[in-house]
Steps between C-alpha positions, in 0.01 A plus 500: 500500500260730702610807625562446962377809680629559858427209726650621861544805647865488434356559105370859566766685315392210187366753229262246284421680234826562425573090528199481265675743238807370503325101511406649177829587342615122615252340252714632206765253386700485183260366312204695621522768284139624502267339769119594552243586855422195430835328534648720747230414761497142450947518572434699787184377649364848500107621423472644114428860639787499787726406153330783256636779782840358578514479080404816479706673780817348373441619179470802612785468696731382140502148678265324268402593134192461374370390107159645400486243208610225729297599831830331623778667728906426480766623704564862474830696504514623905484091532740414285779750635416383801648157393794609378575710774471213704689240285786759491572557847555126538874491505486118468431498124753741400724237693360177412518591096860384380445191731145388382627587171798308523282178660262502192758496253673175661155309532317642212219568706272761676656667819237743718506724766170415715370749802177338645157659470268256701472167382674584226856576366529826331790513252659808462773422266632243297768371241451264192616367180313402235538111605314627809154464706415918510305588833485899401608777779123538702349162475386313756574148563334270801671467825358160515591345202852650440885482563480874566233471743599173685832716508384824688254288772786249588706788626269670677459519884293210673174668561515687203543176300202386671237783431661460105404149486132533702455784205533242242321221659224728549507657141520088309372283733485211236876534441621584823605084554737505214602866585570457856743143374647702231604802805606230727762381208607861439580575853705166533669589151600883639612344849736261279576722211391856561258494160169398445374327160217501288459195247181522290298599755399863366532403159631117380741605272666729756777413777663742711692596757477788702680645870437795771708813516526686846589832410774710719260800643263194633235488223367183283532224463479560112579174306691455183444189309551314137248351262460344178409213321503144730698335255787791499474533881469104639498458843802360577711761311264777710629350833885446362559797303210801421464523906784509596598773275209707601638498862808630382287783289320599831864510662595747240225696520543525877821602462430735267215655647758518847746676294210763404 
């Protein structure tokens, strides 16, 4: 996705160079261990030589890392703390653990912690057995497609909702008729349940079930959800018994985060 510069006046105090850096960083994901120029520009929409002097002031910096013998850069240490740091200052996981824990022993499946980054659904942690679908801690999964990400746009504000779904329309054109049906099923299905699902869409052999958490100081949503194989997790017994048990997970994560 191209880099946006400032577009009103209001954007004055926008520093784009620094958007373009850190635009940059983004482009890493779990599996990206070692990307090229060549690769970076065409993820961030960016000219070769604007890319060879963010590359190379990162490095610099310790954000990037760069291989002589691969002419390829990876994420360097000043990044990676960065990312921990971050992860653990959210109180939320510490909290969520016995719960998710607990949730993936009874179903046998994949429980996740998702924060949203765009039009997709960062996870940022998760808890599995070895019956289990594994979605690792960093990967990114589609807010279009997903349990996780029909989850977070169903509870958010009105307009908000909106400018979410206009993003996605705009980004697949060709699949926005089956994605805009697919939202208008998830918003009746949190209105009746409070969950969302996700049944093959992302993958075929996947179903899911994911819901919002509002957390106490005012921030998220973040969404918790379940997945794992479609035959483990059929629909009916996602709407009878795997959702309702994530509600009461999120109600004992609330409470735990209130007692905090």
């Amino acid at each position: 996705m191209p880099t946006e510069g400032p577009k009103s006046p209001e954007d004055r105090k926008f520093v784009t160079a620094l958007s373009r850096g850190l635009e940059v960083l983004r482009c890493f994901g779990p599996r990206d261990r070692w990307l090229a120029n060549q690769e970076l520009a065409r993820r961030t929409g960016l000219a070769k030589p604007t890319i060879s002097r963010l590359a190379y002031t990162l490095t610099r910096l310790g954000h990037l890392r760069y291989s002589e013998t691969l002419n390829k850069y990876a994420l360097g240490s000043a990044a990676i703390s960065m990312g921990f740091a971050a992860l653990g200052q959210m109180d939320v996981r510490r909290a969520a653990r016995p719960f998710m824990q607990e949730l993936s022993d009874y179903t046998k499946a994949s429980v996740h912690l998702a924060v949203n980054d765009r039009l997709s659904m960062q996870v940022v942690d998760t808890y599995w057995n070895s019956a289990s679908f594994v979605i690792d801690i960093g990967s990114r999964v589609p807010v279009a497609t997903t349990s996780l990400g029909r989850a977070w746009v169903a509870a958010l504000p009105p307009a908000e909702r909106r400018r979410v779904l206009a993003a996605m329309r705009a980004a697949r054109p060709a699949d926005w008729p089956t994605t805009r049906r697919r939202f208008l099923q998830a918003f009746r299905d949190y209105q009746a349940h409070g969950f969302c699902f996700g049944l093959g869409d992302w993958r075929r052999e996947i179903n899911a079930v994911a819901a919002p958490l509002f957390l106490p100081n005012g921030g998220g949503p973040i969404v918790i959800g379940c997945s794992g194989a479609a035959f483990q997790l059929e629909p009916e017994r996602l709407k009878r018994d795997v959702g309702p048990r994530l509600l009461a997970l999120l109600g004992n994560v609330r409470s735990a985060l209130a007692r905090d």
